[in-house]
Residue frames relative to the residue before (quaternion, step in Angstrom):
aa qw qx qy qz dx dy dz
X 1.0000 0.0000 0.0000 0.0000 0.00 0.00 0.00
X 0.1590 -0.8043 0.5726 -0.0019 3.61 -1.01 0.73
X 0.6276 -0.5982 0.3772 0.3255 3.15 -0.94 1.37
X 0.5831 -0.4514 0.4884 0.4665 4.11 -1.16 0.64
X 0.7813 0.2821 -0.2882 0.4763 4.00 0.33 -1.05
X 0.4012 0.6905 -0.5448 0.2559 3.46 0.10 0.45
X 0.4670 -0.7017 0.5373 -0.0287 3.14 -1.54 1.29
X 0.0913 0.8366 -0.5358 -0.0679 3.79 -0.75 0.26
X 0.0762 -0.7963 0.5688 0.1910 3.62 -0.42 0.59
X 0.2698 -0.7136 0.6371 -0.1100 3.28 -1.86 1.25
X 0.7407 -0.1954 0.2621 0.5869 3.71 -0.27 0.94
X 0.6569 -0.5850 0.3760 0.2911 3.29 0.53 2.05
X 0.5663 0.3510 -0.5370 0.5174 3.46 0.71 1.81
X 0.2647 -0.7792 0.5532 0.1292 3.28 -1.32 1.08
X 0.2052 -0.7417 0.6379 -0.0294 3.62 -0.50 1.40
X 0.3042 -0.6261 0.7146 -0.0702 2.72 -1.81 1.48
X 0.5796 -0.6726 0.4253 0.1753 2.92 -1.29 1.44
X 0.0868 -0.6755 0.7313 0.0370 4.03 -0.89 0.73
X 0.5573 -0.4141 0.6754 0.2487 2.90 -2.06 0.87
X 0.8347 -0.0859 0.1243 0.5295 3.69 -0.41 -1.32
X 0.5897 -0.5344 0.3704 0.4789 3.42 -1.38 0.11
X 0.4834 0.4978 -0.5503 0.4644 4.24 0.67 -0.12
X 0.3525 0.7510 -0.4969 0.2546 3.49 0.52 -0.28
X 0.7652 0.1225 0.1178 0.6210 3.14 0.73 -1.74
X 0.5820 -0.6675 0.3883 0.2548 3.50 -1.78 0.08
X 0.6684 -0.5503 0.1665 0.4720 3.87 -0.17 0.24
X 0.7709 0.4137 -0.1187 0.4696 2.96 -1.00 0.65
X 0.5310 0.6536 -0.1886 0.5052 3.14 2.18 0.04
X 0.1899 -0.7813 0.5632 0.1906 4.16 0.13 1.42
X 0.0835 0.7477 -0.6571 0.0474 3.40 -0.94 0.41
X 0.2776 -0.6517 0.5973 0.3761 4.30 -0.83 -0.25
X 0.1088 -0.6315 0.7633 0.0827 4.11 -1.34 0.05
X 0.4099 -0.5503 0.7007 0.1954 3.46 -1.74 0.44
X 0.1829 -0.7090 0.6594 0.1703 3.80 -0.69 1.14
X 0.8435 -0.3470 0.2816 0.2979 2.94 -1.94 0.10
X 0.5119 0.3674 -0.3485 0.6940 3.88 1.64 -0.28
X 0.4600 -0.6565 0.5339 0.2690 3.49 0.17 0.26
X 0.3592 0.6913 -0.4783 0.4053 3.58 0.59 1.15
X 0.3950 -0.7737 0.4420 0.2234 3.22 -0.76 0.94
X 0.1560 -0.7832 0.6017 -0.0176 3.50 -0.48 1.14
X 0.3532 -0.6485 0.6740 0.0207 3.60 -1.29 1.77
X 0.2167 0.7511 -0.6107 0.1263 3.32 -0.64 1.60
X 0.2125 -0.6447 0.7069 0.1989 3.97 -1.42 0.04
X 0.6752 -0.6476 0.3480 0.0603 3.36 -1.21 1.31
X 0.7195 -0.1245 0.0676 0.6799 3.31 1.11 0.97
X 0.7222 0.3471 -0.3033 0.5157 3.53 0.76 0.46
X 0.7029 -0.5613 0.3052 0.3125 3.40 -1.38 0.19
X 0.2595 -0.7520 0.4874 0.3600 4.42 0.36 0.09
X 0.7871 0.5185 -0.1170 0.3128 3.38 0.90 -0.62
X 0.6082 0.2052 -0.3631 0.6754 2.75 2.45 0.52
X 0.4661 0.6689 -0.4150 0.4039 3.32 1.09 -0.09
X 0.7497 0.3673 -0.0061 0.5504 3.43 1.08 -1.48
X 0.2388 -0.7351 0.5246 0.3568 3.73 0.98 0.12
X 0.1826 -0.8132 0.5054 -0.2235 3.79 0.70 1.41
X 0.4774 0.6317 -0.5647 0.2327 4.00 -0.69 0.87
X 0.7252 -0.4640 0.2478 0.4443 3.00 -1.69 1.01
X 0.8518 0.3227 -0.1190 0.3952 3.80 -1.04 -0.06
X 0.4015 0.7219 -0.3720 0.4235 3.05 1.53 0.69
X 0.3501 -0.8080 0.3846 0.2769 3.81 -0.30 0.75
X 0.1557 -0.7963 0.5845 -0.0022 3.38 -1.02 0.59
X 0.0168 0.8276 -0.5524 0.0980 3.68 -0.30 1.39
X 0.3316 -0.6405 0.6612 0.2067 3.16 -1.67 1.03
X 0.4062 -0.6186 0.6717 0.0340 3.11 -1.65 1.53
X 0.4605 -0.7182 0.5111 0.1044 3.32 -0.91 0.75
């Protein structure tokens, strides 16, 4: 579990945490807690995994 203000960097981007994707505007990376309560790397109408150069074995850190 991760604190509401928590941070996560991803391919030397730092993503803020959204409630829902209207949150933000397209085209906007951000992380959300799904329904398993897993953090999930997404961009607002767009793909994270080309947007973010995104691949298995790719690190992902929480920023304090």
């Amino acid at each position: 579990m991760l604190p509401p203000g928590a941070r996560l960097t991803a391919a030397g981007r730092v993503l803020d945490r959204a409630r829902t994707f209207s949150d933000l505007p397209p085209g906007a990376a951000f992380w959300y807690e799904n329904s398993s309560g897993l953090a999930e790397l997404v961009v607002n109408q767009g793909r994270a995994d080309r947007e973010l150069g995104l691949a298995i074995g790719r690190p992902v850190e929480f920023v304090a």
